[in-house]
NUGUMI-623214 format. One record per residue (C-alpha): residue number from 0; residue in one letter; z, x, y. Coordinates in Angstrom, 3 decimals, padded with zeros to 6 digits, m for minus. Each point is the difference from the previous one (the first is absolute). Layout:
N
[NUM A [Z X Y]] ...
//
This chain:
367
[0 X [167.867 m087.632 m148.159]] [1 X [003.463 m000.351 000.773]] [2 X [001.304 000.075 003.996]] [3 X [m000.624 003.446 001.860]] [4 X [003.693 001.451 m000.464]] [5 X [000.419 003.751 002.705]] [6 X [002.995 002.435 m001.059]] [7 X [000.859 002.381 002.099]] [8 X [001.675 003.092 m001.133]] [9 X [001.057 003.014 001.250]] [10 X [m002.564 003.450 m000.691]] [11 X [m001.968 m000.165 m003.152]] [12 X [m000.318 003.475 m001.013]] [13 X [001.582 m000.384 m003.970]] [14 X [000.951 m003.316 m001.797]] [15 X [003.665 001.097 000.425]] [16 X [003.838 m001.154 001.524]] [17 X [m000.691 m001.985 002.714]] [18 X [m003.652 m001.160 m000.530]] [19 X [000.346 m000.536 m003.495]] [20 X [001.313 m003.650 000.238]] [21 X [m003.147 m000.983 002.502]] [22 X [m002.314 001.680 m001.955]] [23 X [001.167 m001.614 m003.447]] [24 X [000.457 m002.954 001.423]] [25 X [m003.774 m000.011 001.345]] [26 X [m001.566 000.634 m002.727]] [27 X [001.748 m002.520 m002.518]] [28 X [m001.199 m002.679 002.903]] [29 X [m003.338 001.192 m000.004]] [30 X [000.247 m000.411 m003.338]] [31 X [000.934 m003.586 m000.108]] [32 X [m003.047 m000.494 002.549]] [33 X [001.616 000.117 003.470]] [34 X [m002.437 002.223 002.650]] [35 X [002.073 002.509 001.032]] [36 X [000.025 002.611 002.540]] [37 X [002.439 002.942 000.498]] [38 X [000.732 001.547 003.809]] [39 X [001.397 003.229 000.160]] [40 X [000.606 002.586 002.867]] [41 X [m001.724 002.942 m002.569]] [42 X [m001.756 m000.941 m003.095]] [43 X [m001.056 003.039 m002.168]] [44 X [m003.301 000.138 m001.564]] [45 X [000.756 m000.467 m002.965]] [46 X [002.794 m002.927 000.535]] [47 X [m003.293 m001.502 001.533]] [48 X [m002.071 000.308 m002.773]] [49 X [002.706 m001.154 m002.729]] [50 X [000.273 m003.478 001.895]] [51 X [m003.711 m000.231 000.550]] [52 X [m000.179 000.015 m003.905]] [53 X [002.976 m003.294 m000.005]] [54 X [m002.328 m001.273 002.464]] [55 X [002.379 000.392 002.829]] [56 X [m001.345 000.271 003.527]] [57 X [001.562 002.427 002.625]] [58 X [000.740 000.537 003.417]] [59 X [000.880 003.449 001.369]] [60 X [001.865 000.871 003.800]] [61 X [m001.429 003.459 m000.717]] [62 X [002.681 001.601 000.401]] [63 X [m000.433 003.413 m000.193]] [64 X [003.056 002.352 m002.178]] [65 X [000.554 003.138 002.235]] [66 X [002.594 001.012 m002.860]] [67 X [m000.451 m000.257 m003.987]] [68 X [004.372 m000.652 m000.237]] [69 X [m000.445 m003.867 m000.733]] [70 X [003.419 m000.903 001.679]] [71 X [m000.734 002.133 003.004]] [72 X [m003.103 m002.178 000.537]] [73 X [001.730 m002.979 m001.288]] [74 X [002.680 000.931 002.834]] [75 X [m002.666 000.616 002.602]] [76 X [m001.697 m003.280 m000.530]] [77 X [003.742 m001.819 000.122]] [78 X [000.803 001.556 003.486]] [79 X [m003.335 m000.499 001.383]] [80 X [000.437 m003.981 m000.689]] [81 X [003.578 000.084 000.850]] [82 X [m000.357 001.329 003.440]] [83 X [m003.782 000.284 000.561]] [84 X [m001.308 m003.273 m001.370]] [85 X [m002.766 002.055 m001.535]] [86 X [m000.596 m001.786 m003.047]] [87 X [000.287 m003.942 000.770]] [88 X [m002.805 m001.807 m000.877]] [89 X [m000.778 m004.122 001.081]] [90 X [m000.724 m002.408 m002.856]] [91 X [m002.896 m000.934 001.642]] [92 X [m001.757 002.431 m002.098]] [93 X [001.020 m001.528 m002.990]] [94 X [m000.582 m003.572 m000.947]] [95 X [002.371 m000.375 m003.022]] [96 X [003.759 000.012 m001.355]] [97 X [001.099 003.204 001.193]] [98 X [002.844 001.913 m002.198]] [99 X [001.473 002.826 001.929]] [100 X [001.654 002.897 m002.041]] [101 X [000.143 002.869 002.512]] [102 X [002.585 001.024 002.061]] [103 X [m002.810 002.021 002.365]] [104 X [m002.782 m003.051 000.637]] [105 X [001.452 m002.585 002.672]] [106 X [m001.999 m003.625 m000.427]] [107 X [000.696 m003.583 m000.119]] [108 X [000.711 m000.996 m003.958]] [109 X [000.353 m002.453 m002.481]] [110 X [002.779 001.802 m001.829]] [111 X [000.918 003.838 000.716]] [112 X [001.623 001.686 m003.029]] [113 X [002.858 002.303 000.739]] [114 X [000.826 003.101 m001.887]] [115 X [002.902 001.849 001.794]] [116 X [000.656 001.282 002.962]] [117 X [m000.901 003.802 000.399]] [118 X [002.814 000.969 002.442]] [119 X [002.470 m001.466 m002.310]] [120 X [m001.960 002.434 m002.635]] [121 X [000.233 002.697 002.741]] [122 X [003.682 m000.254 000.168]] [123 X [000.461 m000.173 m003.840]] [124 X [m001.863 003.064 m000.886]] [125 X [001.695 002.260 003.311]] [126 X [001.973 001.812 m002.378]] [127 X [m002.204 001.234 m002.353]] [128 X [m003.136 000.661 002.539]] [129 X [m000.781 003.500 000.199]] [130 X [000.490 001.667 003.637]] [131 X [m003.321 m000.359 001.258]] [132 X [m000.040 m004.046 m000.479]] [133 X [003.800 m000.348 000.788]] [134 X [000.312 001.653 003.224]] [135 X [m002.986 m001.921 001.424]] [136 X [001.246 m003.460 m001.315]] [137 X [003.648 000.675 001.838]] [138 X [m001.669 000.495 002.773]] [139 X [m002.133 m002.946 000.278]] [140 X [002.398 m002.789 m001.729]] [141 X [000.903 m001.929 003.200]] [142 X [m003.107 m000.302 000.606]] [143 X [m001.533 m000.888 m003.431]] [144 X [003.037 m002.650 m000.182]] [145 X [m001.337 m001.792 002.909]] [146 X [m003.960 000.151 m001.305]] [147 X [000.864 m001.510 m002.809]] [148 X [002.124 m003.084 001.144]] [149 X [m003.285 m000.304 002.727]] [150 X [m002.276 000.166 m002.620]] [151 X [001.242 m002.134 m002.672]] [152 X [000.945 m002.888 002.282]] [153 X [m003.072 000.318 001.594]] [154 X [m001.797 m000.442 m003.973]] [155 X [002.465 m002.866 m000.576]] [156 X [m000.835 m002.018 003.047]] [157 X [m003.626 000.026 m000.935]] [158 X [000.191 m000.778 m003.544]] [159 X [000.469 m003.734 m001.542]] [160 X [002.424 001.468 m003.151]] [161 X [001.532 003.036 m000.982]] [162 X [000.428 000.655 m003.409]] [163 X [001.896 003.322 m001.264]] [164 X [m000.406 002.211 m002.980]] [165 X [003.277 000.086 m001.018]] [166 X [003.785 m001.517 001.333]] [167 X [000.856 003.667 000.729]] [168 X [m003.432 m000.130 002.716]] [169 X [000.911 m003.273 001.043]] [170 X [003.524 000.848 001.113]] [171 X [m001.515 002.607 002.129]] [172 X [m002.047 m002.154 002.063]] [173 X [003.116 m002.557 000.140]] [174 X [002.117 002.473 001.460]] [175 X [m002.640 000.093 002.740]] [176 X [m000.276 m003.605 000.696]] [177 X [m002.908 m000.738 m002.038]] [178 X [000.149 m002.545 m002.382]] [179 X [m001.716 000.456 m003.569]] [180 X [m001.272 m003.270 m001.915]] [181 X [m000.040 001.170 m003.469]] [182 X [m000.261 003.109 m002.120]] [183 X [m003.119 000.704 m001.721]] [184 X [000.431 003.560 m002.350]] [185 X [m002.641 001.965 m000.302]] [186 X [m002.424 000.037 m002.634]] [187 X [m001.098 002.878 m002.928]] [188 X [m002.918 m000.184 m002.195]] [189 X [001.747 m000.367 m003.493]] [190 X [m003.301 000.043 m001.608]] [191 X [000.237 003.694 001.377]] [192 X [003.225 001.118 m000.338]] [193 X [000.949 m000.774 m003.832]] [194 X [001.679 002.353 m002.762]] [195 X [m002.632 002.075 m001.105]] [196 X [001.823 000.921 m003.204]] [197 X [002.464 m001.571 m002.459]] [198 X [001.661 003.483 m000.613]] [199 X [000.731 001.477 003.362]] [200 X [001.272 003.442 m000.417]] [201 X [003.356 m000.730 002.757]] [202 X [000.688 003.926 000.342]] [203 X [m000.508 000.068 003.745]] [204 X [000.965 m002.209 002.820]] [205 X [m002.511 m000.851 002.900]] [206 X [000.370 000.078 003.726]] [207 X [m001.882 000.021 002.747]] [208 X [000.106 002.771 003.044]] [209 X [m001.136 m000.851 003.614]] [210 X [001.560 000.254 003.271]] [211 X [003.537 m001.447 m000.650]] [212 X [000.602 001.110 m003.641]] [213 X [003.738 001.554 000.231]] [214 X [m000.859 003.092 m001.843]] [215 X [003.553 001.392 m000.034]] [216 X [001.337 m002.850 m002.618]] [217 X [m003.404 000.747 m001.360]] [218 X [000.857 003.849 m000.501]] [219 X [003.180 m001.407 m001.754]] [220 X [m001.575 m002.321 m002.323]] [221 X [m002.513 003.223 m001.376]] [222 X [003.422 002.016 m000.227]] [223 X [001.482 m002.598 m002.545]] [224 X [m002.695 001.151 m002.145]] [225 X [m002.019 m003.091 000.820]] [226 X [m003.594 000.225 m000.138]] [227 X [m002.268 m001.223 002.404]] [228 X [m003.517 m000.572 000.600]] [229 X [m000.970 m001.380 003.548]] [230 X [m002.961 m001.411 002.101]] [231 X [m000.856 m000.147 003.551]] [232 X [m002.810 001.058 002.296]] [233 X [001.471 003.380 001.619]] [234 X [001.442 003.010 m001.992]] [235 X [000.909 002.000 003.168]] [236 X [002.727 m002.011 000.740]] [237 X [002.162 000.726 m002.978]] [238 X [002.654 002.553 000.373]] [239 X [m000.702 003.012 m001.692]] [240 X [003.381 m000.097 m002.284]] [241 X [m001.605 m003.534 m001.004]] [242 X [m003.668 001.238 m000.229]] [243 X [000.731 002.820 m001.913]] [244 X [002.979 m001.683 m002.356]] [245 X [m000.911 000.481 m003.613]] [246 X [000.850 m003.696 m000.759]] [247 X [m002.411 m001.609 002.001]] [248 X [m003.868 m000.975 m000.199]] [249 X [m001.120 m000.988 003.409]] [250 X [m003.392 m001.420 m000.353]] [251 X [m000.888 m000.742 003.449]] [252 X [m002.872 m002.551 000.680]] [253 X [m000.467 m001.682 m003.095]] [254 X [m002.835 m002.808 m000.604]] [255 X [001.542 m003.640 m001.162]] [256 X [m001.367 000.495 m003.542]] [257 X [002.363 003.617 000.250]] [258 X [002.719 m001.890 001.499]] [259 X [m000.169 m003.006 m002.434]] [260 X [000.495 002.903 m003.052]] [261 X [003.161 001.493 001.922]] [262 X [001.424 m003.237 000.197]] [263 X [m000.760 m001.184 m003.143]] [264 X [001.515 003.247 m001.628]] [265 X [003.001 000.584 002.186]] [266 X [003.285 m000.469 m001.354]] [267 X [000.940 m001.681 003.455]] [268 X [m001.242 m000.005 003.312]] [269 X [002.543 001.336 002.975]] [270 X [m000.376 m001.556 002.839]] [271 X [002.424 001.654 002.778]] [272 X [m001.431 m001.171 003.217]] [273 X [001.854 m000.324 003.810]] [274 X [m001.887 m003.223 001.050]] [275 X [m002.307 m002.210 m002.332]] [276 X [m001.089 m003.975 001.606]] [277 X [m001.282 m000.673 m003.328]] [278 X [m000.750 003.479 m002.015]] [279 X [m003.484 m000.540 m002.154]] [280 X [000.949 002.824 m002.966]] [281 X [003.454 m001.689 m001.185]] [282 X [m002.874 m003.013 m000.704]] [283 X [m002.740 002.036 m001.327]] [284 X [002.311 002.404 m002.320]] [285 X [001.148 m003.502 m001.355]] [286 X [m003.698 m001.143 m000.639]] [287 X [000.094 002.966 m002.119]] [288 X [003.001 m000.555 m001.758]] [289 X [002.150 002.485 001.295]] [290 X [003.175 m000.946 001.256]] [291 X [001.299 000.874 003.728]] [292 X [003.086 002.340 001.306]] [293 X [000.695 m000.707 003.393]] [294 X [002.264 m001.139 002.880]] [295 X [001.858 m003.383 000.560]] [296 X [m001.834 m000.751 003.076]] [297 X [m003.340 m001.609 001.964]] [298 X [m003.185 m000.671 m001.448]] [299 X [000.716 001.524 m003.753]] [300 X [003.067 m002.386 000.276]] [301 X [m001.739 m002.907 m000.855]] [302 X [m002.774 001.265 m002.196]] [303 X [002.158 001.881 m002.471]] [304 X [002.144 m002.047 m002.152]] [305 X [003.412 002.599 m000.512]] [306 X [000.223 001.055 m003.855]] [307 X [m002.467 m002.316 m000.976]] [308 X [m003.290 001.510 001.662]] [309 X [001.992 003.034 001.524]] [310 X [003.189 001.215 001.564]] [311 X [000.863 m000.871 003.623]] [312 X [002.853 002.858 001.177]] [313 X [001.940 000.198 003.099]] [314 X [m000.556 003.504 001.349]] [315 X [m001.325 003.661 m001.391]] [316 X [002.932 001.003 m001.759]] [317 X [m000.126 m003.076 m002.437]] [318 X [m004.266 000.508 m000.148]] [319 X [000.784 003.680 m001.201]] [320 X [002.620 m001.228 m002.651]] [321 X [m002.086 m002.707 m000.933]] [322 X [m003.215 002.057 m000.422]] [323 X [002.200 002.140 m002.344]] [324 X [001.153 m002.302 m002.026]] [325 X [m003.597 m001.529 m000.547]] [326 X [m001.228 003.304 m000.692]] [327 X [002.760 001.057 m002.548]] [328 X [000.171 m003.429 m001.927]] [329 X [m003.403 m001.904 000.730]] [330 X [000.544 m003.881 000.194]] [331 X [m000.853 m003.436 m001.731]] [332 X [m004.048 m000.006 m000.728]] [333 X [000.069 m003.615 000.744]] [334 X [000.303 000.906 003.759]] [335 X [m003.921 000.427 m000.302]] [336 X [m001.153 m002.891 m000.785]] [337 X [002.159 m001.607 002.457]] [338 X [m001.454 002.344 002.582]] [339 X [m003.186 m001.156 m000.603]] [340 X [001.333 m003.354 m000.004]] [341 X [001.574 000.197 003.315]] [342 X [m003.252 001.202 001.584]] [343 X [m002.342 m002.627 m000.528]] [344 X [002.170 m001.735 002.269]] [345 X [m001.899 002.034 003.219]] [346 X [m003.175 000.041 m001.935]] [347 X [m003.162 m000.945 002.274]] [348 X [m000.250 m003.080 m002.177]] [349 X [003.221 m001.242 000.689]] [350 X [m000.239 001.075 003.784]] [351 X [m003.279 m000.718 001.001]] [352 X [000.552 m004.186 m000.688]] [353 X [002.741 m000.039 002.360]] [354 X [m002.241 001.611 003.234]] [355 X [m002.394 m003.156 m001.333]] [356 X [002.662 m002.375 000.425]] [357 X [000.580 000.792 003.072]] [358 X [m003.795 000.641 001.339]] [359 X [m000.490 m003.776 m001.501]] [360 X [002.430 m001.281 002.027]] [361 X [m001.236 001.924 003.446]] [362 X [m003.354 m001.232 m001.155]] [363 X [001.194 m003.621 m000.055]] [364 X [002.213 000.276 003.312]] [365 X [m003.159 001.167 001.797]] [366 X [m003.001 m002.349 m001.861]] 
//
């Protein structure tokens, strides 16, 4: 057996955004033999049980959800460690190369992986926020501001390296003062997420809904005659002249072997988004072979390669006359392959020997 390696991650309750690079990244090194052991703030049951069965070991602060909205107890967990100190933990409890990746766990680390800063996130998605979330985030920016500078140089100053998950996350934590060592990007199980057909039927584009989808440009892109299928966890927060638009499917929560289909079949995925550090389905619609339309701007930015893997535009207006023009005359089939191509590039076993490298060398520093 390999060295005991801890990651600590923000709460486990699904494989998904934030957790997903710990989690991958945890079990490909379990795989390889290292002992591994994942801390959490909230670790679902069965989150538990899935890295039981990788033969991951975990460690749970137990802390208990008093709301099922996962950013609302994302948020809660934040501010409690920003101003409360709730969550900090000593190493002392854990004998081992420590690899931070939460934003809500305070502890001395070997390296501490960044992935955006959420008032930066905050500010970007103000103007599409409905009421209830905009009104309380206007009132309570000062002081969010002023968390998050505490926090974050407060994770810095106890961790060895800090190493981003993209140049767009990096620049945020520059801006503060913080200096970012390298860029690793986050990984995707290609194995996965693959084409699951050689004659995808292209007569609907894909998009996801959540929080900060700007429905209005959405409302014009089903007016164009465009139609859409989407994906995402909550139907009640679709307008009703969206909802109940006869060119869209909305599909809500969809497994991955549901999602891998809709990718595979799309025409092209649209990707209109107000803040994105890195942006995991621009990568995993390219694993499937479908090419990307989406804005000229942070994390998609550098995994989207513009009219090669995708189209990179500057602002809605030129997504909406781009989506048409897809729509009405299609575009060259070799764009698939190169999609697929293009995504091997943040496949887990392209990723995971870089997070080796660099465990090697913290290995050697401290033998």
């Amino acid at each position: 057996m390999k060295d005991d390696i801890t990651i600590v991650c923000d709460l486990l309750l699904n494989e998904y955004g934030s957790a997903r690079p710990a989690s991958l990244i945890a079990k490909d090194l379990s795989k390889r033999g290292y002992s591994i052991k994942i801390v959490s703030n909230i670790i679902s049951e069965e989150i538990n049980k899935n890295f039981q069965s990788h033969g991951i070991s975990t460690f749970s602060l137990n802390r208990k959800p008093c709301l099922k909205d996962e950013s609302i107890i994302w948020f809660r967990l934040w501010f409690e460690e920003a101003f409360l100190h709730r969550n900090s933990l000593e190493t002392s409890k854990f004998n081992s190369v420590i690899l931070n990746f939460s934003n809500t766990i305070a502890m001395p680390s070997h390296i501490w992986y960044v992935q955006g800063l959420p008032t930066v996130t905050l500010k970007n998605m103000k103007p599409h926020l409905p009421l209830r979330y905009k009104l309380p985030y206007m009132l309570m920016a000062k002081i969010l501001n002023y968390g998050e500078k505490k926090i974050n140089r407060k994770f810095a100053s106890l961790s060895k390296k800090i190493i981003a998950n993209s140049r767009y996350s990096a620049s945020q934590y520059e801006n503060l003062g913080i200096n970012v060592d390298s860029i690793i990007y986050p990984p995707l199980d290609c194995k996965s997420f693959k084409p699951v057909t050689s004659h995808p039927s292209g007569d609907y584009f894909l998009t996801y809904f959540g929080k900060e989808t700007q429905f209005r440009l959405v409302k014009r892109l089903l007016d164009e005659g465009i139609k859409i299928k989407s994906f995402g966890s909550k139907l009640s927060i679709i307008p009703k002249a969206v909802r109940e638009h006869p060119n869209l499917e909305s599909f809500g929560y969809v497994t991955k072997n549901q999602l891998i289909d809709l990718y595979s079949n799309a025409l092209a995925t649209l990707f209109p988004f107000s803040d994105e550090p890195f942006g995991y389905i621009p990568v995993e619609s390219m694993a499937c072979g479908t090419p990307v339309l989406t804005y000229d701007k942070h994390g998609p930015k550098e995994s989207i390669i513009h009219e090669s893997t995708g189209w990179l535009v500057k602002d809605d207006r030129e997504l909406l006359e781009k989506a048409v023009e897809i729509w009405k005359k299609g575009y060259d089939s070799h764009m698939r392959s190169k999609c697929r191509k293009r995504s091997l590039n943040f496949d887990i076993e392209r990723i995971a020997p870089k997070w080796i490298k660099i465990i090697d060398s913290i290995e050697s520093d401290t033998a």
